[in-house]
N, C-alpha and C positions, 0 to 999 in steps of 0.2 A: 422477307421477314422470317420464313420459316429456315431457309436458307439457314440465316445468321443462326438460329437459334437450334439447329441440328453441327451447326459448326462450332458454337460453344459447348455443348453437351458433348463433343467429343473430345474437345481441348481440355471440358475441365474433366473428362476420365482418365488422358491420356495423363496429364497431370497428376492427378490422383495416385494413378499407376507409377508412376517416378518416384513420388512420395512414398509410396510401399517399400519400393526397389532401398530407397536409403533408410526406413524402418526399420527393413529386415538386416541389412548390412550388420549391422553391433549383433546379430546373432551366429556369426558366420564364426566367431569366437568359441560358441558352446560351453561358453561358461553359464554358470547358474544365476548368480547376480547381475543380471542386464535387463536394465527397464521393466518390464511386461514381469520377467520373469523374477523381481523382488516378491512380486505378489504370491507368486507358487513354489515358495519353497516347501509348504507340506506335500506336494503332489511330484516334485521334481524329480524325484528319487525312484519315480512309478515310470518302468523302464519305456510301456506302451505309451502314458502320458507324454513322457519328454521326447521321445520318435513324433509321436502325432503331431506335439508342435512346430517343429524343426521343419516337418514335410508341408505342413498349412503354409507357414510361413513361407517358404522359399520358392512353391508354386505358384502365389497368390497374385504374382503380376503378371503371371504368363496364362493365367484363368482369365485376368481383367480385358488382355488385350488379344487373345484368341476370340473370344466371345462379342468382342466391341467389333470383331471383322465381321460378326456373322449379320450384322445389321448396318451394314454398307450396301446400298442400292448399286453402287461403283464396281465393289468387289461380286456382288454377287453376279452380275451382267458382263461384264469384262475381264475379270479374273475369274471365272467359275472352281478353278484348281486350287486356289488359294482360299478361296470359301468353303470347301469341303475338307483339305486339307486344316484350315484352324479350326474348322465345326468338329473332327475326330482329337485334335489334340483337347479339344475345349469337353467333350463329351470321356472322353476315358481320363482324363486329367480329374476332373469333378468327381467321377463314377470309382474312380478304383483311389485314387489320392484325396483330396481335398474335401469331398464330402464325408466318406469315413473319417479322417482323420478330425476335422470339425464336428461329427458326432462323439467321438471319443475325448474331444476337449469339454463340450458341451456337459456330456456329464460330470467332467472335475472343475464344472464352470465358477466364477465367484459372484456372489451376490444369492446366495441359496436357491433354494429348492426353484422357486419364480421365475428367476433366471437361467437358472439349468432347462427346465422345459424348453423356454424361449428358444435357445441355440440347440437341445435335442431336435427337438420340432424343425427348425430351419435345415438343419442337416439334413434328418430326413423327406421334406418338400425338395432340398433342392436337389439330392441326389435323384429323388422320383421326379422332377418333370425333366432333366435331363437323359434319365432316361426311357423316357415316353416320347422326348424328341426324337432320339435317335431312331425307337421304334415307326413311329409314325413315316421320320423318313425314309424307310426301308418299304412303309406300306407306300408309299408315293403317296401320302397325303401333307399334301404344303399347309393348306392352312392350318391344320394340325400341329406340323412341327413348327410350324412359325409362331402358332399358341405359347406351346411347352416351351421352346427357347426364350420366348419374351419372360417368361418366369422364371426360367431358371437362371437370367441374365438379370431381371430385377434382385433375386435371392442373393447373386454373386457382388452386386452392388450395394450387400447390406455393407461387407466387410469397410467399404467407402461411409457411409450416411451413420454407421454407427460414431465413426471418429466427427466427423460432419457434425453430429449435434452435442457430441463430447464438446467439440471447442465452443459453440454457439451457447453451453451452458457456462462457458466459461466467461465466454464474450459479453455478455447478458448479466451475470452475475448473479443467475437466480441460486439462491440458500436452499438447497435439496441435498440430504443426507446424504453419503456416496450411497450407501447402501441401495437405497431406494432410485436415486438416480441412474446408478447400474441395471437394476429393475427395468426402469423406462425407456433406457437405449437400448437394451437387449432385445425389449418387444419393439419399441419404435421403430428401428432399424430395417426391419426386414419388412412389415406388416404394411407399413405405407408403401414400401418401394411396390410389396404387388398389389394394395390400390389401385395406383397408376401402371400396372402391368395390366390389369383387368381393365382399363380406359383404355389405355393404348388398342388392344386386343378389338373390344367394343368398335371403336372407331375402325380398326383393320388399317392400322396405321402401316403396317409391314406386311400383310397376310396378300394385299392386293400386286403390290408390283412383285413380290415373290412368285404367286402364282402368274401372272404374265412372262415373268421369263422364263420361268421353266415349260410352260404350258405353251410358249410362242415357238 
């Protein structure tokens, strides 16, 4: 059972991830009027804004599925090189691309001041437990970086759980202003996912067989 239910959790990331990969495609154009970006045309013209997005954007599947390696009990045991190897692209990817430049969206975010926090705040949590993993791994402390990563792998899976309950309000059909609704994904998004980042951790769902292989 657990089995099954670590095998769906990765099918529907890897999924997820695919779905990014064709998201992002209509912006490989760089034109201004595409999707996402009807909404910012006051901000488009903000030469840092429109870089910051272009780089979120285009890195954001190779964040999803760097990061999904790092929690492979398979890869961490029998590929040991392939687990350190996508933990540095997943750690300087976040740290110097992806998290800055989602802080720098975040403040020209839509939905006011509410929702600007929400994605400020997230950027900066997720750049900081990534790299508090990295530190930690350097001190050789696992269950440490096994903490920090579980967080900053829930944070990387808002960019997922935000579109996630986008459709489910669609699906549902519940009557909530965008405005406010924007509001709600923006905090819901991330807040829940480290909930369950703080369960997981509690339980030492990952902290345990981490530290036996490296420690064996």
């Amino acid at each position: 059972m657990r089995l099954t239910f670590q095998l769906m959790t990765v099918a529907a990331i890897l999924y997820a991830s695919w779905l990014m990969v064709l998201l992002s495609l209509p912006y490989t154009a760089f034109e201004p009027h595409i999707d996402f970006l009807f909404t910012k045309q006051l901000v488009y013209k903000i030469h840092h804004w429109r870089w910051s997005f272009y780089v979120h954007v285009f890195v954001s599947t190779a964040v999803l599925v760097a990061g999904l390696l790092q929690f492979s009990r398979y890869v961490l045991q029998r590929l040991p090189k392939v687990h350190r190897g996508a933990g540095y692209v997943y750690a300087v990817t976040v740290i110097a691309l992806s998290g800055p430049s989602g802080l720098i969206m975040g403040y020209y975010a839509n939905g006011g001041v509410w929702a600007r926090m929400s994605f400020v705040l997230l950027a900066i949590l997720w750049i900081g437990y990534t790299a508090l993993a990295m530190y930690y791994i350097y001190r050789k402390d696992w269950k440490k970086h096994a903490d920090m990563m579980t967080r900053s792998y829930a944070l990387t899976l808002s960019a997922v759980t935000l579109r996630f309950y986008a459709y489910m309000i669609d699906v549902i059909g519940l009557h909530i202003p965008p405005r406010t609704a924007y509001i709600w994904l923006a905090w819901l998004s991330w807040t829940l996912n480290l909930l369950l980042a703080e369960y997981l951790i509690r339980r030492r769902v990952f902290t345990s067989w981490r530290g036996e292989r490296i420690s064996g």
